[in-house]
MDAnalysis code that builds the backbone (N, CA, C; Angstrom):
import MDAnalysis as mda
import numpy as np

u = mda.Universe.empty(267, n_residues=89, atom_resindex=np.repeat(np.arange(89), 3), trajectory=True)
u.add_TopologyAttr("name", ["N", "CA", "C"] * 89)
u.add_TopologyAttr("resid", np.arange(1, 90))
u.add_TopologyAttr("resname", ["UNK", "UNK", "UNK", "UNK", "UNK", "UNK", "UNK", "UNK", "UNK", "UNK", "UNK", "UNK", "UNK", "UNK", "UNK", "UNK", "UNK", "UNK", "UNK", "UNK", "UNK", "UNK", "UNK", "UNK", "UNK", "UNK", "UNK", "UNK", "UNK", "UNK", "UNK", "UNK", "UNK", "UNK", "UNK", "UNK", "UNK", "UNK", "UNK", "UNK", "UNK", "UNK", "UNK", "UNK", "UNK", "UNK", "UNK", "UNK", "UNK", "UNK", "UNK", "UNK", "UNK", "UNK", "UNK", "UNK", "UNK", "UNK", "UNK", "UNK", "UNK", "UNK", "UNK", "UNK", "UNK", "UNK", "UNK", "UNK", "UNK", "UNK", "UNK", "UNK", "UNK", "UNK", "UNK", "UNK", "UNK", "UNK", "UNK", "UNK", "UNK", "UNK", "UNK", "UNK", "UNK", "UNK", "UNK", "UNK", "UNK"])
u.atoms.positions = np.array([
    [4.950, -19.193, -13.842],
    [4.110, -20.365, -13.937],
    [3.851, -20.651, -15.415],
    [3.941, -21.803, -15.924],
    [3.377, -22.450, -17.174],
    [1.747, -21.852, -17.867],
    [1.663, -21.042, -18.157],
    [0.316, -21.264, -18.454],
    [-0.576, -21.997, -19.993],
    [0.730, -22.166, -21.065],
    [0.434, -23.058, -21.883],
    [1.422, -23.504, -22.685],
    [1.936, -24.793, -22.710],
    [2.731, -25.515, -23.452],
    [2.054, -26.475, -24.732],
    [3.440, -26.515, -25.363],
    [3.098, -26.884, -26.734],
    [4.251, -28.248, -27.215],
    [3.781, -29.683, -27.358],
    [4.705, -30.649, -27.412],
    [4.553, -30.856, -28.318],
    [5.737, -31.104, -29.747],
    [5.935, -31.502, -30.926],
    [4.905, -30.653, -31.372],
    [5.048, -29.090, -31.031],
    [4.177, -28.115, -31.922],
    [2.472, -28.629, -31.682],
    [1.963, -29.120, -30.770],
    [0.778, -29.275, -30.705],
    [0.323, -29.042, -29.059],
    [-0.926, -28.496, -28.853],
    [-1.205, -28.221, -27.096],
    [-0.898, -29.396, -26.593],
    [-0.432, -29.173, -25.283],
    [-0.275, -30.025, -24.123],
    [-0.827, -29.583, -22.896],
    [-1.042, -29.887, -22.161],
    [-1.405, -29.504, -20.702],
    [-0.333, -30.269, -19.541],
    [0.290, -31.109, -20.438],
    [1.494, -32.024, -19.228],
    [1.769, -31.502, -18.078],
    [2.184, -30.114, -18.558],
    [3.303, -29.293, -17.833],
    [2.546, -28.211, -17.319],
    [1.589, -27.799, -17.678],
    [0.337, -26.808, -16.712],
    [0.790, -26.367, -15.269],
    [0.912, -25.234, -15.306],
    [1.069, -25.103, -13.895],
    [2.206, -25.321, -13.031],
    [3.177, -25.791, -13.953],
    [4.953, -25.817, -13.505],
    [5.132, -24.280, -12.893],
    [5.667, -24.672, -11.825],
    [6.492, -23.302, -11.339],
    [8.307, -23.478, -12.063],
    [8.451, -22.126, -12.301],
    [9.939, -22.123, -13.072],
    [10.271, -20.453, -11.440],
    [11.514, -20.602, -11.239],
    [11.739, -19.472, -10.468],
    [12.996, -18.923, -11.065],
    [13.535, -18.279, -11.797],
    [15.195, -17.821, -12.462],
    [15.375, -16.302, -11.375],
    [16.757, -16.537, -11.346],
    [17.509, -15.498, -11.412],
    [18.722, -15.332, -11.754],
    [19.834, -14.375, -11.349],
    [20.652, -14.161, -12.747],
    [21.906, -15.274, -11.924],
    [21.607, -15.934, -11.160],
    [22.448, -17.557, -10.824],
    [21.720, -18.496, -10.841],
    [20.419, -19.304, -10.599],
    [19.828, -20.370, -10.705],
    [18.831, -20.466, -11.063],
    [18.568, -21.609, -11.921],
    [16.968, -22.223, -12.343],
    [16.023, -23.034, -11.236],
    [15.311, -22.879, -11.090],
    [14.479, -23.885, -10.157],
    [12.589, -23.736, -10.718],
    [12.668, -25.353, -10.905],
    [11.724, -25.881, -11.345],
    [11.059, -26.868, -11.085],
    [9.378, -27.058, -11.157],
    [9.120, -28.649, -10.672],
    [8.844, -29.212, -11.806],
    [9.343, -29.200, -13.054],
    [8.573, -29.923, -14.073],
    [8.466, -31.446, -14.258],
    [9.142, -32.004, -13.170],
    [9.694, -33.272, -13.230],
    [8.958, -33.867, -12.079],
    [8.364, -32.907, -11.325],
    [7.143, -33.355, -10.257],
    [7.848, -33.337, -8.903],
    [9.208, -32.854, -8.651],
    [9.505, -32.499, -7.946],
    [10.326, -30.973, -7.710],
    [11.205, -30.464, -7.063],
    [11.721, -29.326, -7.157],
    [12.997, -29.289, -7.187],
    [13.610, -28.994, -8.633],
    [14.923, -29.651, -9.409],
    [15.454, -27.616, -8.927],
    [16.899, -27.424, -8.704],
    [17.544, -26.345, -8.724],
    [18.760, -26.842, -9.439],
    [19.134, -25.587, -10.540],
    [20.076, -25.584, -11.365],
    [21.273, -24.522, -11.549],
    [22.439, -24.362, -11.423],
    [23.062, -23.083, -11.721],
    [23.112, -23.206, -13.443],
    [22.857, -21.802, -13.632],
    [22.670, -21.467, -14.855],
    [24.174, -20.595, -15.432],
    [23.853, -20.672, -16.846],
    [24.775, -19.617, -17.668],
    [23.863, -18.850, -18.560],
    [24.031, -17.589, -18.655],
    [23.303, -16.782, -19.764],
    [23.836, -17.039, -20.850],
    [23.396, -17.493, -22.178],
    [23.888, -17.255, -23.404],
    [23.026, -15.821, -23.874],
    [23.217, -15.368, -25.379],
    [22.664, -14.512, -25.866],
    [20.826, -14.614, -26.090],
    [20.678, -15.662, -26.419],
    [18.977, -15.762, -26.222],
    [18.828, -16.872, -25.104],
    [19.362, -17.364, -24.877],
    [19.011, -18.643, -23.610],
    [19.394, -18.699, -22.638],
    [18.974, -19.117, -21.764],
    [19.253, -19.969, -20.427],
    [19.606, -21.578, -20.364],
    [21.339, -21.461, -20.014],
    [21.931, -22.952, -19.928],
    [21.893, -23.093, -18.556],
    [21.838, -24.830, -18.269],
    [21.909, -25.351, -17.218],
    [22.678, -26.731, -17.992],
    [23.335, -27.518, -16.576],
    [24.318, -28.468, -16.912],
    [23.208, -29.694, -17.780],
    [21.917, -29.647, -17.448],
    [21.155, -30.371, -17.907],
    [20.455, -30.398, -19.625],
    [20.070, -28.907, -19.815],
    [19.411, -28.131, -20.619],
    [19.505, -27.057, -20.644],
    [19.276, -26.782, -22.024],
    [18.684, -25.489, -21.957],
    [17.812, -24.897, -22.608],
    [17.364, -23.582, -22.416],
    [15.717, -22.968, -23.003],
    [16.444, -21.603, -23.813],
    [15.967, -22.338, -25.116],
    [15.964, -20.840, -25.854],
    [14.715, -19.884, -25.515],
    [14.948, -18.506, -25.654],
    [14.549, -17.231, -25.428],
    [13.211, -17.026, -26.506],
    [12.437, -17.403, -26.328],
    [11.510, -17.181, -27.860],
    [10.939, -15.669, -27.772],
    [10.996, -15.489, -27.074],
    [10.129, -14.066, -26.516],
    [9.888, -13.847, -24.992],
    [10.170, -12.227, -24.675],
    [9.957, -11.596, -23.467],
    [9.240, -10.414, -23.575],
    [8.116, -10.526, -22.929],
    [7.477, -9.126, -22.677],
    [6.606, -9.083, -21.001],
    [7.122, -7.486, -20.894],
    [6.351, -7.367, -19.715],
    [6.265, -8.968, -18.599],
    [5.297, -9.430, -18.129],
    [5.254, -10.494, -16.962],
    [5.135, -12.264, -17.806],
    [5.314, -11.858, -19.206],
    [5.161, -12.828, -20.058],
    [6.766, -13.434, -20.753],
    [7.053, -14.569, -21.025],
    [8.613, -15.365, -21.459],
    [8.011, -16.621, -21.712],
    [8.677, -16.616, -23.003],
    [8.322, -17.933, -24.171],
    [9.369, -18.723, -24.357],
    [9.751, -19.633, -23.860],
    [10.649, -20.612, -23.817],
    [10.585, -22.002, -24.939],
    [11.664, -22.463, -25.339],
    [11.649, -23.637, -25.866],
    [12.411, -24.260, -25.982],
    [12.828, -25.344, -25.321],
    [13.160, -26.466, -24.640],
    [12.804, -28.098, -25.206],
    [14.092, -28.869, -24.915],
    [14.019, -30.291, -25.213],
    [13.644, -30.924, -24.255],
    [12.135, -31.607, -23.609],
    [11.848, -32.664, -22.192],
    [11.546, -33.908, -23.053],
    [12.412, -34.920, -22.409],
    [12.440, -36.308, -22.574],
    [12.122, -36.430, -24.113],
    [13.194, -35.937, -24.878],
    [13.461, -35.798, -26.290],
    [12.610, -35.423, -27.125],
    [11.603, -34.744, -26.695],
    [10.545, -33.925, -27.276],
    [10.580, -32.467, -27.259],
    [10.262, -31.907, -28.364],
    [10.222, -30.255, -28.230],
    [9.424, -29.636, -27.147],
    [9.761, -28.721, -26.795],
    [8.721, -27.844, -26.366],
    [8.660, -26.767, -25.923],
    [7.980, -25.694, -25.839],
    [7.458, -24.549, -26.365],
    [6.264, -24.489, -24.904],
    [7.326, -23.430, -24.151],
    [6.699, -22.870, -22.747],
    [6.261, -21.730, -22.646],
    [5.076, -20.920, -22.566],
    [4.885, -19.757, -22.230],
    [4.489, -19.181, -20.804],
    [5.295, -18.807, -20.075],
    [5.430, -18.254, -18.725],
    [5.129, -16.886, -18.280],
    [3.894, -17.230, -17.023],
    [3.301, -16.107, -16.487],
    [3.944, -15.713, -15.499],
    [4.652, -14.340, -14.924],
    [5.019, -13.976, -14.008],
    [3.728, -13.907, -12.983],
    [4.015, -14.428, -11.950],
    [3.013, -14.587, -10.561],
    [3.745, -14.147, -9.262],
    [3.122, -13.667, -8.817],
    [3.372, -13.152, -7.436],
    [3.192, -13.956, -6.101],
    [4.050, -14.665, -5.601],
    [3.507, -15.269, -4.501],
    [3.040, -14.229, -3.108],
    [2.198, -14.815, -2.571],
    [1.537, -14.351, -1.740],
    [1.355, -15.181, -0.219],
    [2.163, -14.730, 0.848],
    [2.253, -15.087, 1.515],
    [1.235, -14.874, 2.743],
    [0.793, -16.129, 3.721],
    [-0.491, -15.992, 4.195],
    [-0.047, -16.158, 5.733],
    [-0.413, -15.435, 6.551],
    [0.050, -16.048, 8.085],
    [-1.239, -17.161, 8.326],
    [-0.823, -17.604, 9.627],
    [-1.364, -18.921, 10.027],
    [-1.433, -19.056, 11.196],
])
């Protein structure tokens, strides 16, 4: 999950709360307000997709710092690993 982005190097909240889901074949994301899936390529610090891609700024532990071009603006994602939690009904 997004927990704070940064557009043209300054806070944003745009993107708050984006779910990002990776694994070592696809991206899936709602940053676009819906739920976009991507096959990916690993480069050495990034994650490509046919669309974009996110350089690697930093990984630690449940934390990944991304930075990325949206609608020709920089930006600078820092991502919380979250656990979904599933509820019966």
């Amino acid at each position: 999950m997004v927990i704070e982005a940064h557009r043209n190097n300054r806070p944003t909240q745009t993107v708050n709360g984006a779910i990002f889901s990776i694994s070592n074949q696809e991206l899936q994301h709602n940053l676009y307000g819906a739920d976009s899936t991507y096959a990916i390529t690993w480069g050495k610090e990034a994650i490509l997709t046919s669309v974009s891609s996110y350089t690697i700024e930093s990984q630690q532990d449940s934390m990944l710092v991304l930075f990325t071009t949206l609608q020709e603006y920089p930006f600078r994602l820092s991502l919380k690993k979250i656990d979904f939690i599933q509820t019966e009904e």
